[in-house]
C-alpha positions in Angstrom: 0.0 0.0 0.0 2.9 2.4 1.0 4.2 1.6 -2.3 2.0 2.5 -4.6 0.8 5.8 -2.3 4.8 7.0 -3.0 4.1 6.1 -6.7 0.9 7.8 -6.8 2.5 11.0 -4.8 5.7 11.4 -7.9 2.7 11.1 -10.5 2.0 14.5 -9.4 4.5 16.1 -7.7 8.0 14.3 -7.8 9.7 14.7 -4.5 12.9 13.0 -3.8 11.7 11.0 -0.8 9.1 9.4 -2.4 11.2 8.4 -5.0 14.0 6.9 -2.9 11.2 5.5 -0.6 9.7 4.0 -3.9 13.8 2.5 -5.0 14.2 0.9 -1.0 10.4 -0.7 -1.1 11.5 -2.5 -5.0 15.2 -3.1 -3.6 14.2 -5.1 -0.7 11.0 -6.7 -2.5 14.0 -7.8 -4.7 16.2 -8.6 -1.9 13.8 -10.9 0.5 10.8 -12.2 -2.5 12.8 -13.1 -5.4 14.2 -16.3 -6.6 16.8 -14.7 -9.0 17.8 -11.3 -9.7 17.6 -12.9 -13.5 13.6 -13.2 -13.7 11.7 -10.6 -15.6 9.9 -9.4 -13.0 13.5 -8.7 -10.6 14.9 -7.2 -13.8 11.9 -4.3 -13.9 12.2 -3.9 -10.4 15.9 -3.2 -10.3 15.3 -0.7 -13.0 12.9 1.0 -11.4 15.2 0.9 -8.8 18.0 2.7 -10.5 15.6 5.0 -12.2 13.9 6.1 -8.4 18.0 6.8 -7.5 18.1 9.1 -10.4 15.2 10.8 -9.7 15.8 11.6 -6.6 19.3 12.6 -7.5 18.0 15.2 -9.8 15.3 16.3 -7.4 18.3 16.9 -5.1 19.9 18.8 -8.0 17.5 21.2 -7.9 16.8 21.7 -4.4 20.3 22.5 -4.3 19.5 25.5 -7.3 16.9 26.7 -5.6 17.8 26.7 -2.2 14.6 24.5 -1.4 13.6 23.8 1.8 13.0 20.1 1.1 16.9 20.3 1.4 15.8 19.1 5.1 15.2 15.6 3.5 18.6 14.9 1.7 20.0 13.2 4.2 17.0 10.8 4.6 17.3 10.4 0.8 20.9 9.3 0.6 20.4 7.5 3.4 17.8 5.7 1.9 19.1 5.5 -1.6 22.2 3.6 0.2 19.6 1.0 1.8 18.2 0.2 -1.5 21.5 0.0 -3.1 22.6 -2.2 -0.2 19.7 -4.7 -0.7 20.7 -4.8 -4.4 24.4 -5.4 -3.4 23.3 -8.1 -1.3 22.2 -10.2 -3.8 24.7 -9.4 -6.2 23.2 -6.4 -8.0 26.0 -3.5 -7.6 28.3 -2.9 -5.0 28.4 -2.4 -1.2 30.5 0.8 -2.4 28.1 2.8 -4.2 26.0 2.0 -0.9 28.6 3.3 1.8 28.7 6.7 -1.0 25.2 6.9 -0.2 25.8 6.9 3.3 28.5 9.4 3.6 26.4 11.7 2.0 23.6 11.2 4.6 26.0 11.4 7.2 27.6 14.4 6.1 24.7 16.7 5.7 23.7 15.7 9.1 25.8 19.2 10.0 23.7 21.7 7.7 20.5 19.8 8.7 20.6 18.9 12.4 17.1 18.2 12.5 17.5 15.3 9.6 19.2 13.0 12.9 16.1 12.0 13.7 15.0 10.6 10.2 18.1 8.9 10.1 17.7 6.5 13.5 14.2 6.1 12.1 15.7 4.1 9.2 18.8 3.1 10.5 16.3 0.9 13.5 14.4 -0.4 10.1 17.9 -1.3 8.5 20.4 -2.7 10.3 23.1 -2.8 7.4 22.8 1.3 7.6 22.6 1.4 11.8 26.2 -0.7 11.0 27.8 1.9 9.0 26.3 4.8 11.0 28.0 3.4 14.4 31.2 2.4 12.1 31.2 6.5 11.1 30.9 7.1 15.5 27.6 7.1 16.3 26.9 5.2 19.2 24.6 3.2 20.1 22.8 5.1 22.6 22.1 7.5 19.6 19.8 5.0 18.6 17.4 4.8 21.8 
């Protein structure tokens, strides 16, 4: 249901965070439902995958341009842009690298957008491959309760 409200919400007004919402719901479908990455239906899924990323990239983009005050979500993007790209990598789709980019991004903006923190411990308790690399980077696990 969440799923298709996201794909419903960038039909009419494409925002970054549905669109990287919309990459991590296919990703994992793809990670935890599929047989093989090699069926049709995990072939579409992992393009729409990489086509959510670049949306959300170029909704970034301009953000950025316009000095946007969505620019509050970037670091939940990124963070969940690396998420996706971690499911993918996990079974065998990419690489854990462009994953941990995603992540230092997220992490990174956390200083221009303090109040992002709290979006990212809201997906890092939902993903425990990013709550890894988020107390890897020094946060500690108290940051999480």
């Amino acid at each position: 249901a969440y799923r298709k409200l996201f794909e419903y919400a960038v039909s009419i007004y494409p925002i970054g965070l549905s669109e990287a919402r919309i990459a991590y719901w296919y990703a994992n479908d793809v990670a935890t439902n599929l047989k093989a990455t090699t069926t049709q239906q995990a072939l579409t899924e992992i393009d729409i995958v990489k086509q959510s990323i670049v949306k959300a990239d170029a909704n970034i983009d301009r953000n950025i341009k316009v000095n946007s005050v969505e620019k509050s979500f970037h670091p939940a993007i990124y963070a969940l842009e690396g998420m996706a790209l971690q499911k993918l990598a996990s079974v065998g789709v990419g690489s854990t690298k462009d994953a941990e980019d995603r992540f230092q991004k997220a992490n990174a903006l956390l200083s221009e957008t303090p109040s992002a923190k709290s979006s990212l411990i809201r997906l890092a308790k939902t993903d425990l491959a990013f709550k890894a690399y988020l107390i890897k980077n020094g946060w500690h696990e108290a940051d999480f309760k």
